[in-house]
C-alpha positions as CSV (number, residue, x, y, z in Angstrom):
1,X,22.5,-115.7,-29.3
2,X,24.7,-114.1,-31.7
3,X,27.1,-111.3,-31.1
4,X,24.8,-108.9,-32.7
5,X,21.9,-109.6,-30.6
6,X,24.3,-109.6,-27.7
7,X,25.4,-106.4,-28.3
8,X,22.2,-104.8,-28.9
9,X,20.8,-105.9,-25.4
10,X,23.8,-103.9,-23.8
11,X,22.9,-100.8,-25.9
12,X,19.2,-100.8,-24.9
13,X,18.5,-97.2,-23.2
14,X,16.9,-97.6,-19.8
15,X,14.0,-96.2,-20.8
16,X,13.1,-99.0,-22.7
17,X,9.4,-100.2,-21.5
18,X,9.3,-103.6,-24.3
19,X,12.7,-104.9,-25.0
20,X,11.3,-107.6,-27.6
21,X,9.8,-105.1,-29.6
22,X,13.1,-103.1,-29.4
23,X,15.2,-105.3,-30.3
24,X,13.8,-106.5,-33.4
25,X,13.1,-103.0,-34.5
26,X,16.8,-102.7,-33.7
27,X,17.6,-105.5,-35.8
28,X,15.6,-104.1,-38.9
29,X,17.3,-101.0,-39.2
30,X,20.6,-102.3,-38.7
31,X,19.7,-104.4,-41.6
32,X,18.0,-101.6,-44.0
33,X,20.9,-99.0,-43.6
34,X,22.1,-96.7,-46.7
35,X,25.4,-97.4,-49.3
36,X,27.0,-95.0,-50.5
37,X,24.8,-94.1,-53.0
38,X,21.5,-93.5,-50.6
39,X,19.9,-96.7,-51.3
40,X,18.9,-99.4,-48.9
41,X,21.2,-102.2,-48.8
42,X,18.9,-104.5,-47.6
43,X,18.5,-107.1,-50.2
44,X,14.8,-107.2,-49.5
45,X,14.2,-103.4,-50.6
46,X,15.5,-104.1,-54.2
47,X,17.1,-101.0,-54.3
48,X,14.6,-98.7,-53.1
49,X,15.7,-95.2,-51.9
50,X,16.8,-94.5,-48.6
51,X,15.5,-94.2,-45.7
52,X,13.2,-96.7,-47.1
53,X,10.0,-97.9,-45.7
54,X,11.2,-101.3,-43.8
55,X,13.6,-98.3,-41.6
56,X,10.5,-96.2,-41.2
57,X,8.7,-98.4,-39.5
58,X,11.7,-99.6,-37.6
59,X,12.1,-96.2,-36.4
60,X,8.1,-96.0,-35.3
61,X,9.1,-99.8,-33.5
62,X,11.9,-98.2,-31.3
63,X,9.3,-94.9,-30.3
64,X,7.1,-97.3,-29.4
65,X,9.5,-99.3,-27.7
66,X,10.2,-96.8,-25.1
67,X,6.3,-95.7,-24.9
68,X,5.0,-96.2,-21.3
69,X,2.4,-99.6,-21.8
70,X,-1.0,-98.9,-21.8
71,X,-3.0,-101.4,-19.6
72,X,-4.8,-104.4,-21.5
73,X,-8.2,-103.9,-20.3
74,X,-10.4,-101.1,-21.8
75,X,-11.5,-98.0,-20.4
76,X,-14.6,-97.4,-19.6
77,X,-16.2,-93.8,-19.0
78,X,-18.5,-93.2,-15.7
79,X,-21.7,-92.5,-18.2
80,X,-21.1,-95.1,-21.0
81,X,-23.6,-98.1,-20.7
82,X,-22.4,-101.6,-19.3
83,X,-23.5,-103.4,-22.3
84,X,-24.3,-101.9,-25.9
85,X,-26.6,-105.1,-26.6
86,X,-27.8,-104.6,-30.8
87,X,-31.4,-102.6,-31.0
88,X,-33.6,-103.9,-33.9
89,X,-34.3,-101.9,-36.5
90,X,-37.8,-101.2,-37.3
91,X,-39.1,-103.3,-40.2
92,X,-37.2,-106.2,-39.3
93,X,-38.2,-109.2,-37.6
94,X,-38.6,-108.5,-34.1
95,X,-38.7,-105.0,-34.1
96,X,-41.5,-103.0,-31.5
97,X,-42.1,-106.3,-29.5
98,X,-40.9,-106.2,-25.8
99,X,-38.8,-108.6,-24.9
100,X,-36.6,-109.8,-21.7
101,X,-35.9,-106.1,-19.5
102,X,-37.3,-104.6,-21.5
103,X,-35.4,-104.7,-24.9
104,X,-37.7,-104.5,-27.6
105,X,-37.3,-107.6,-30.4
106,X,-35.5,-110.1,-27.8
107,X,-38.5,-112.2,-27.2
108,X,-39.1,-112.2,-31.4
109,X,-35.6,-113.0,-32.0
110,X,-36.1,-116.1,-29.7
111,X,-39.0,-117.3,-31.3
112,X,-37.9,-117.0,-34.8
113,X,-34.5,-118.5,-34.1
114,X,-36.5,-121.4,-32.3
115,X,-38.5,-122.3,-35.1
116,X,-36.1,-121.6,-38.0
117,X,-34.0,-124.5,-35.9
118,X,-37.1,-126.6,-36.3
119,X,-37.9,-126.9,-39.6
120,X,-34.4,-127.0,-40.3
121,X,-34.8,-130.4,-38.1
């Protein structure tokens, strides 16, 4: 680890819920700060006006950073369905005839995918 990195870690605010993502936004605005003329010194910038975009988003990287994490599965409301399982369209293949619970087209769909296999065959 380099002295940079090593330093960064010990200036991490408490607050910080994702350190990885902190510390490489870290790392990209230290890298993308202004000279003295207001212009990015970052090499990949090409001279570009400060604050340029690369330090923009490094900014947005250390907000998010210290955002509380929002759990990985999605939420579901108490009224949404279970499953939103395609409808056919009317005038398509399928469309109007009942199939399995109920679900108009499912049994048509079958069928047609059974015997498109079959003369593929």
């Amino acid at each position: 680890m380099s002295e940079a990195s090593t330093d960064r870690v010990a200036d991490r605010p408490a607050e910080v819920t994702d350190p990885l993502l902190w510390d490489l936004a870290a790392a990209v605005a230290d890298a993308h700060q202004p000279d003295a003329e207001r212009v990015c010194a970052s090499p990949s910038c090409a001279g570009a006006a400060w604050p340029c975009a690369a330090w923009n988003n490094a900014q947005a990287g250390l907000s998010a950073a210290r955002a509380p994490r929002q759990s990985a599965a999605p939420r579901q409301s108490a009224t949404s369905p279970q499953s939103a399982a395609p409808r056919p369209v009317a005038g398509q293949p399928g469309a109007g005839q009942p199939g399995a619970a109920g679900e108009p087209g499912t049994v048509a769909a079958r069928t047609g995918a059974r015997s498109l296999a079959a003369t593929a065959a």
